[in-house]
C-alpha positions, 0 to 999 in steps of 0.5 A: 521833187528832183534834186540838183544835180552839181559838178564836183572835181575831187583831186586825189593822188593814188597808184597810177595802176589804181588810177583807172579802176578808181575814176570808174569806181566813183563815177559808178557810186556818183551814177548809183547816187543820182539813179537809186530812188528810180531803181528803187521804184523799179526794183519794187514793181519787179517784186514777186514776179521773177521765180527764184529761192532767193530773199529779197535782201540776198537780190539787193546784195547781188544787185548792189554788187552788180554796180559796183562791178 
């Protein structure tokens, strides 16, 4: 079942040189938020098939690193 999905405008007063890096910060958590059961789906069929020394939580954290960029 998908979740509805609403507009929501937050006012908020920050630095004018933070005020760019902010808006896309939020807007990548609210893109993260309305994706992760997708990403999840796909990160699971991706299991075990890329070579790599790495555990499966230390590919989480990069991936999750990855977003937030």
């Amino acid at each position: 079942m998908a979740e509805e999905i609403v507009d929501l405008v937050i006012h908020v007063k920050v630095p004018k040189k933070y005020a760019e890096t902010f808006r896309k910060d939020v807007e990548a958590m609210a893109w993260y938020l309305s994706h992760k059961d997708e990403l999840f789906e796909n990160m699971k069929k991706l299991k075990g098939i890329m070579k790599t020394d790495k555990s499966w939580k230390e590919l989480k954290r990069e991936f999750y690193e990855g977003i937030a960029d």
